[in-house]
VEXKE-186827 format. One line per field, with one value per residue (C-alpha): residue number from 1; residue in three letters; x, y, z. Coordinates in Angstrom, 3 decimals. Example, Ala and Ser with C-alpha at 12.3 -4.5 7.8 and 13.67 -1.06 7.14 Angstrom:
BEGIN
pavo = [1,2]
logu = [ALA,SER]
X = [12.300,13.670]
Y = [-4.500,-1.060]
Z = [7.800,7.140]
//
This chain:
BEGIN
pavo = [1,2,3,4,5,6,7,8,9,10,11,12,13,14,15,16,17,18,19,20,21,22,23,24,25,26,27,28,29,30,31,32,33,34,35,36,37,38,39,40,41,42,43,44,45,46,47,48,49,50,51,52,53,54,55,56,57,58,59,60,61,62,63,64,65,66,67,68,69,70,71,72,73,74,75,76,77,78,79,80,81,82,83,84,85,86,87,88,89,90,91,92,93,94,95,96,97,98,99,100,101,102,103,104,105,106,107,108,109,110,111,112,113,114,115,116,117,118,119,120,121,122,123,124,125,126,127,128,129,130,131,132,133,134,135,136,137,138,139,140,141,142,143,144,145,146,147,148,149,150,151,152,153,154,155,156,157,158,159,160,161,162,163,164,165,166,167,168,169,170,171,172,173,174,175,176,177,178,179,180,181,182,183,184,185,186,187,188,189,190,191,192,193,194,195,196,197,198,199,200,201,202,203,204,205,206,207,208,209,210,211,212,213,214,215,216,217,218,219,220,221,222,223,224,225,226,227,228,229,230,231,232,233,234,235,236,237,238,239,240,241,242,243,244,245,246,247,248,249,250,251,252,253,254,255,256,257,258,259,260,261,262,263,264,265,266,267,268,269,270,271,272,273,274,275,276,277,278,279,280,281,282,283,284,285,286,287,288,289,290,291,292,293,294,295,296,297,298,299,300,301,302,303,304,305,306,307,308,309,310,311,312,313,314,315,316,317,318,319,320,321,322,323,324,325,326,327,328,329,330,331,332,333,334,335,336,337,338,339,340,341,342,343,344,345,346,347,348,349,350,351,352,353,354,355,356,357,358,359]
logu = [UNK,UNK,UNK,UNK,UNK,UNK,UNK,UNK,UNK,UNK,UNK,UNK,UNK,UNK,UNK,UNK,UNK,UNK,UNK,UNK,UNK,UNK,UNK,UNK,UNK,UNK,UNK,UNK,UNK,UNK,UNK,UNK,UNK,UNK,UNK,UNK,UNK,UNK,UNK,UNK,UNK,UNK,UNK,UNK,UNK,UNK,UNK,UNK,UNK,UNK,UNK,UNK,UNK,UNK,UNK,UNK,UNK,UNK,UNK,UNK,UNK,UNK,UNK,UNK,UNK,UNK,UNK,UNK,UNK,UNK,UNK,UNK,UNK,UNK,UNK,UNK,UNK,UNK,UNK,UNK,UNK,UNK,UNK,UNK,UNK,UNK,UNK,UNK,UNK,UNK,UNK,UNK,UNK,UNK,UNK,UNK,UNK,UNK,UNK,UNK,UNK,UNK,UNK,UNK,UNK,UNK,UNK,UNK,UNK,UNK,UNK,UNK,UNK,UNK,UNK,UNK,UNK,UNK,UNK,UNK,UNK,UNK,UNK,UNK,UNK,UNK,UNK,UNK,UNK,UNK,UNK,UNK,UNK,UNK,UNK,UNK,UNK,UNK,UNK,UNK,UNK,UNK,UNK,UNK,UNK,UNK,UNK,UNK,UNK,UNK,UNK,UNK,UNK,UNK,UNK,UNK,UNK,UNK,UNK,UNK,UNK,UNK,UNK,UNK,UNK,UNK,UNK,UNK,UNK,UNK,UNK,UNK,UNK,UNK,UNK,UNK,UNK,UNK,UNK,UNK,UNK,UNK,UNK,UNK,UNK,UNK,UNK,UNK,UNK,UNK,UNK,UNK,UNK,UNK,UNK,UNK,UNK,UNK,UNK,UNK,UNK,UNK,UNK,UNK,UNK,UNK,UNK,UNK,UNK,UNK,UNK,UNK,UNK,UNK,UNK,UNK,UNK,UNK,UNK,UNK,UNK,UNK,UNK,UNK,UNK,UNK,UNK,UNK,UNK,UNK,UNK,UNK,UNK,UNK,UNK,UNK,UNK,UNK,UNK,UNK,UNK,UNK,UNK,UNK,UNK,UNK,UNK,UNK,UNK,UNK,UNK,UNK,UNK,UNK,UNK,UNK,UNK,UNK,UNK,UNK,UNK,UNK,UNK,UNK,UNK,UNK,UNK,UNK,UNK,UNK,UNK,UNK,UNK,UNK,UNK,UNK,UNK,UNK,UNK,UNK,UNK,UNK,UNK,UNK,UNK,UNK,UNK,UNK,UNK,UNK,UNK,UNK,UNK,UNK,UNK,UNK,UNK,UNK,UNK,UNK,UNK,UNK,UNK,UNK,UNK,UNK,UNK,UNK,UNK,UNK,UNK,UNK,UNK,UNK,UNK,UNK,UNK,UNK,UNK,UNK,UNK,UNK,UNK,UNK,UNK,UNK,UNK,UNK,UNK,UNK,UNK,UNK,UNK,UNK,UNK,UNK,UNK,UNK,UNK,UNK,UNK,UNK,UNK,UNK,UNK,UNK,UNK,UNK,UNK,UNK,UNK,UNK,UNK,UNK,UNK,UNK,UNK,UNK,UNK]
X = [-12.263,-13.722,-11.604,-8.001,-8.825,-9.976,-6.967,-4.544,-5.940,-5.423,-1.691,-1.154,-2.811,-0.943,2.782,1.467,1.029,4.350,6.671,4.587,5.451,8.992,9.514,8.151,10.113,13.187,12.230,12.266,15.787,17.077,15.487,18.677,19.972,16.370,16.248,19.568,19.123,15.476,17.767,19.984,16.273,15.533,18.918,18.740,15.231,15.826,19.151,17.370,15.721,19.397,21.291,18.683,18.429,22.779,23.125,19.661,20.380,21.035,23.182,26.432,27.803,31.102,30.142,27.349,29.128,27.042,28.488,28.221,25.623,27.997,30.290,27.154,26.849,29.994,30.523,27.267,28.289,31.966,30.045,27.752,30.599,32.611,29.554,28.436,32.115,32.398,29.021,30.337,33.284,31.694,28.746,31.415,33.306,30.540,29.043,32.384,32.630,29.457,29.824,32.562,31.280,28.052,30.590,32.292,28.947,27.622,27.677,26.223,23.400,22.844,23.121,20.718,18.389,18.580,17.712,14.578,13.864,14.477,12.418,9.077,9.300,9.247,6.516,3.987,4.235,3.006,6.558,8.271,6.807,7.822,11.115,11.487,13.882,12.042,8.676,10.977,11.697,15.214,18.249,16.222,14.327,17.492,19.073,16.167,15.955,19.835,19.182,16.553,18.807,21.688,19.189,18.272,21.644,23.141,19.809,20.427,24.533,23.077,20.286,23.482,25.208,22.809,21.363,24.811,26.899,29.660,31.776,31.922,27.965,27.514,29.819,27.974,24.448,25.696,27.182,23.973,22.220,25.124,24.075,20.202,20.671,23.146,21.788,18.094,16.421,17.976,17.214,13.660,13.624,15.235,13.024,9.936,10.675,9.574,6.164,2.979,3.376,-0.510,1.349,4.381,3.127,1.222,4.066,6.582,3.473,4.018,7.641,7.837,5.008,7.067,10.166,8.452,7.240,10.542,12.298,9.161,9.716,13.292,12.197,9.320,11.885,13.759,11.143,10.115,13.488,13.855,10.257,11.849,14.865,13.926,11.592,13.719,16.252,14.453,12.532,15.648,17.225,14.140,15.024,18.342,20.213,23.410,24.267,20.721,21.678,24.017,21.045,18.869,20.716,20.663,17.220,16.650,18.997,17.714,14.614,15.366,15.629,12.643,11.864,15.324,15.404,13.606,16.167,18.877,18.027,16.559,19.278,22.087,18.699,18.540,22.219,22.901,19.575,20.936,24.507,22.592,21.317,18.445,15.496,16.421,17.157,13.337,12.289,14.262,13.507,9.566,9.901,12.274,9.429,6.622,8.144,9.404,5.723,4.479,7.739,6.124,2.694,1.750,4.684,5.768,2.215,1.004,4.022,4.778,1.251,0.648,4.302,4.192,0.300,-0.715,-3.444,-1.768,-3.444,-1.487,1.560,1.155,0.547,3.038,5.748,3.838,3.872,7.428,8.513,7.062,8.112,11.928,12.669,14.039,14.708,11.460,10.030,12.472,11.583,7.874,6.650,8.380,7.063,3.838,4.115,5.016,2.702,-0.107,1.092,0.179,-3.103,-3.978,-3.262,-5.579,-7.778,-7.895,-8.325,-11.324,-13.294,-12.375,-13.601,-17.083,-17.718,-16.777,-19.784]
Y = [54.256,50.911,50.310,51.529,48.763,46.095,46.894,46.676,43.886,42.266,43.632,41.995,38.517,38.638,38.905,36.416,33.746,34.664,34.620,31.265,30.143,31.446,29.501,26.143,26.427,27.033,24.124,21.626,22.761,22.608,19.801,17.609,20.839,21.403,17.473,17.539,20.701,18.620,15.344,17.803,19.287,15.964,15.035,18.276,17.200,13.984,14.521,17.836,16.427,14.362,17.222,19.857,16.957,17.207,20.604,22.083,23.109,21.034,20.886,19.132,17.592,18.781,22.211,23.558,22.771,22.328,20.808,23.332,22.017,21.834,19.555,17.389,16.948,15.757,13.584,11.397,11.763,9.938,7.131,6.719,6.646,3.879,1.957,2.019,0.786,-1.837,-3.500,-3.021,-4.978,-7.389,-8.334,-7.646,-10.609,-12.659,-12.211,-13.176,-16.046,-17.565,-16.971,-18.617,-21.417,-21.634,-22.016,-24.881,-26.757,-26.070,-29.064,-30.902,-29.030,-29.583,-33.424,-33.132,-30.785,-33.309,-35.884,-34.608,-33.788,-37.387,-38.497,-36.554,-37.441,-41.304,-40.711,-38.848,-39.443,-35.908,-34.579,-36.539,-34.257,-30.796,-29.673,-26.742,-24.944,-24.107,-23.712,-21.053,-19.173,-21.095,-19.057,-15.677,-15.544,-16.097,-13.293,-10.946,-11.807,-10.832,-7.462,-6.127,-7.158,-4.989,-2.119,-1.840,-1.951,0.593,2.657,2.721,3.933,6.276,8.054,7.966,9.877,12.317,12.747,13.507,13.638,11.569,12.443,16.021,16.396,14.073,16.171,18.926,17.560,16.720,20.447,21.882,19.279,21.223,24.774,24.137,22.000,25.230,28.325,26.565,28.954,31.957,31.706,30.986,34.019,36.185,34.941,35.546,39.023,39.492,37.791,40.264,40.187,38.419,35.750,35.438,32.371,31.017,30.336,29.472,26.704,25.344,25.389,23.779,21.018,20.234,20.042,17.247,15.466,14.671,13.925,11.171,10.259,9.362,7.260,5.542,4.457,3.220,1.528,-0.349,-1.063,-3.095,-4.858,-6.028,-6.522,-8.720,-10.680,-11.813,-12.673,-14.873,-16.484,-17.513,-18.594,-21.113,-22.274,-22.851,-19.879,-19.205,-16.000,-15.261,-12.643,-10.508,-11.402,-9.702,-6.616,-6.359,-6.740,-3.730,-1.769,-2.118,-1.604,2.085,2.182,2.223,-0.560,-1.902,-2.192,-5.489,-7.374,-6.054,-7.998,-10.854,-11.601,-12.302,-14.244,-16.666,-17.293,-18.201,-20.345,-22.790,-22.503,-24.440,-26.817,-26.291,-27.030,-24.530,-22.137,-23.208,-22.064,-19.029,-17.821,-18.186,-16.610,-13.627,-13.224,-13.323,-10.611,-8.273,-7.910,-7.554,-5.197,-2.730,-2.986,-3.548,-2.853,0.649,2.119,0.979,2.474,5.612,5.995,5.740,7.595,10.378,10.883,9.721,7.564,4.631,5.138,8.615,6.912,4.333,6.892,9.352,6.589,5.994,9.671,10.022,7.019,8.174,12.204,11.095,8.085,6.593,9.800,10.912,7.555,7.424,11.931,11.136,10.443,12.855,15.236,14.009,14.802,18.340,19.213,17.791,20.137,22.907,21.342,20.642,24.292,25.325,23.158,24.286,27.801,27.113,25.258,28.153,30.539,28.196,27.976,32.178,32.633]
Z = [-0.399,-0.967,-4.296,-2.477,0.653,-2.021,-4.068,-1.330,-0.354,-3.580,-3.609,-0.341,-1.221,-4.674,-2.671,-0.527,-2.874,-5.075,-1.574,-0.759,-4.317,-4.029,-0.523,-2.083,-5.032,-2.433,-0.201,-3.508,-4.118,-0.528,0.480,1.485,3.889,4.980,5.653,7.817,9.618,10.306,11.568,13.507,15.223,16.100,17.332,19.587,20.779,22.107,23.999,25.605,28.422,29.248,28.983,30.549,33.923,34.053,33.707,35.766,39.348,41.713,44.894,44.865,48.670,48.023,46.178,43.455,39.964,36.693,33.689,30.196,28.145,25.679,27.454,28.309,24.554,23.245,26.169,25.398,21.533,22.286,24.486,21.894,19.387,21.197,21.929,17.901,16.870,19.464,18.442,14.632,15.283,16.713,14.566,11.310,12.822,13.555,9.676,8.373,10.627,9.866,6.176,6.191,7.970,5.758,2.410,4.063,4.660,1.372,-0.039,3.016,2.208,-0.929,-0.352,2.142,-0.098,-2.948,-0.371,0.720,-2.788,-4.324,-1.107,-2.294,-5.480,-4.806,-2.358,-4.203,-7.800,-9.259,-8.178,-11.030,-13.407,-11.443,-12.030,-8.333,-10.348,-13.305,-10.723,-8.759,-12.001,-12.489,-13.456,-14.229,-11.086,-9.107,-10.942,-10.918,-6.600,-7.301,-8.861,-6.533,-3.752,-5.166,-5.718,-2.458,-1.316,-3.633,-2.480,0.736,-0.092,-2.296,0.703,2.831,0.196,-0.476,3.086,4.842,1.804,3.653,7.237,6.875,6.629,9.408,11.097,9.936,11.233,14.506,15.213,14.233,16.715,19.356,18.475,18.796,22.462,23.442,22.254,21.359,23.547,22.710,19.221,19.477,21.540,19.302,16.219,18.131,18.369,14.642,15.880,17.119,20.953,21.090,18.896,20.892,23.343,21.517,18.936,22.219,23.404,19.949,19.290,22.589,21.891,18.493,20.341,23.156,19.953,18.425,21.661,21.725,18.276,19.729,22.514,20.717,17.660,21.252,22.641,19.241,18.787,22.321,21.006,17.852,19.048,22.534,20.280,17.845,20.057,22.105,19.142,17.206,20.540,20.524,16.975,17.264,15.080,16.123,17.535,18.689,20.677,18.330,16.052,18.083,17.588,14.255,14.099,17.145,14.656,11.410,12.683,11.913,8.311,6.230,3.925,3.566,7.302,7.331,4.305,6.183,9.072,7.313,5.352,8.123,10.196,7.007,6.895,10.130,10.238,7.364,8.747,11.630,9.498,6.473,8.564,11.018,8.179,6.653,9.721,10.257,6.767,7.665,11.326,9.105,6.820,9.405,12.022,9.554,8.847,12.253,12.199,9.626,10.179,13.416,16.018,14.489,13.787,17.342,19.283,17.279,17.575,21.336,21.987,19.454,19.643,15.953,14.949,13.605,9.513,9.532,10.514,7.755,5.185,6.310,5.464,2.103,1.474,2.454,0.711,-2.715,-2.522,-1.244,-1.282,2.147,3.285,3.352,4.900,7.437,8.417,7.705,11.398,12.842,10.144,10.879,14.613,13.913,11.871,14.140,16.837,14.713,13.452,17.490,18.368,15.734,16.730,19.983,18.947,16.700,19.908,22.476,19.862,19.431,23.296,23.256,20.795]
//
């Protein structure tokens, strides 16, 4: 008797491991769709509690109507839409504008570089044997500064490729995000039906715990992005970049995407700084440099921390992690991740001390 339990135990713990197996090996080759159906989750999560305030009862004066969720959904999508092209326009026209601007005054600025340049070197005499452009690396530095730049770029195009896979993927994403705000409920329900019924809540508690965790994700990638955004503004305002305020933007936006987020918004800051003249761009390039590291390592950790309920080391690492298993993809679905996945490790946690104080 002892043998048959040990050796269907044995059975069981040996399919165990091969469908565990068999479901990682699956994951590594659907990662992309498991990554979008997890943007899509996300999506669903934050524009719950907007859509669940519109469409819960409530009394009308002139009669009781409630909008379908559905309608709810793809009304905030087209404002959202019109809102994201406007601001495109504009800060496309302001880039080109300012570019321009900054070729035309090229060569004031390099009379004025070369100034200050033939300035030191009559004033302190250890300059006359320092050549800057051979100290900065000359031609080769330039072009390897060049290169990475283009990498990062063509990075970035690339995660967009292979995240969405172009319009019809974002389309895709987005009708997912539809399905699990509509019919959310429902198919938890139904999928908790193949759960024990002594498993059934507890699984609901934390479906619904990971659900309130990515709709805070949402708002604390919101609230950083006012924090960023706010203090750029306001700082280049002080230093004289034109176009403080659309610059401002930029910054609030980019502040989204991992690691390429901060060139993206440094770049533009730079620009218009020496389109203002170079010492304001000196100084523009130093304040670009100093809050896109205040960006990544103290205003993200700190907020996402607070909001989503994560010490601020796991946050740090989870990007790390992410970043090195795929790429921006993964840094960008890390904390998020991260959030989930501490829902689960609270609940046990939870369990294990009821348990001790039951003993």
């Amino acid at each position: 008797m002892n043998e048959m339990v040990l050796t269907r135990a044995l059975y069981r713990g040996s399919l165990f491991v091969v469908a565990l197996l068999a479901l990682v090996l699956l994951g590594l080759q659907l990662k992309w769709v498991l990554l979008q159906v997890f943007a899509a989750a996300i999506i669903a999560a934050g524009m719950a509690p907007m859509v669940n305030a519109l469409t819960g009862p409530r009394r009308s004066v002139a009669r009781q109507w409630r909008p379908p969720p559905a309608l709810v959904v793809l009304v905030i999508w087209v404002a959202l839409g019109l809102v994201l092209l406007v601001i495109s326009s504009i800060l496309l026209r302001l880039m080109l504008d300012q570019a321009t601007l900054l070729a035309q005054r090229a060569p004031e600025f390099a009379a004025k570089l070369n100034e200050w340049h033939m300035y030191a070197v009559n004033r302190w005499s250890v300059l006359q044997q320092i050549d800057p452009w051979d100290e900065l690396g000359g031609t080769s530095a330039l072009a390897q500064w060049l290169l990475n730049a283009t990498s990062q770029v063509l990075n970035l195009a690339g995660l967009m490729v292979a995240l969405f896979g172009g319009v019809l993927n974002v389309i895709f994403v987005l009708f997912i995000a539809l399905y699990l705000t509509v019919d959310g409920r429902s198919m938890r329900d139904y999928l908790l039906v193949f759960l024990p019924v002594t498993r059934r809540e507890r699984a609901r508690r934390i479906l619904a715990n990971i659900s309130s965790r990515l709709g805070q994700w949402i708002l604390g990638q919101l609230i950083v992005c006012v924090i960023v955004g706010i203090g750029a503004g306001v700082a280049l305002a002080l230093i004289g970049v034109p176009g403080a305020s659309l610059m401002a933007l930029i910054w609030a936006v980019c502040v989204v995407i991992p690691g390429i987020g901060p060139f993206l918004s440094a770049a533009p800051t730079i620009l218009l700084g020496f389109v203002a003249g170079p010492t304001t761009g000196v100084i523009a390039t130093i304040f670009a440099l100093v809050w896109s590291q205040l960006e990544n390592n103290v205003f993200i950790p700190r907020v996402m921390g607070h909001v989503v309920k994560l010490n601020e080391m796991v946050v740090l690492v989870s990007v790390l992690v992410g970043y090195e298993l795929l790429g921006l993809a993964g840094a960008l679905f890390a904390v998020p991740l991260a959030a989930a996945l501490a829902v689960v490790v609270d609940e046990l946690h939870h369990e294990r001390l009821l348990d001790e104080q039951g003993a």
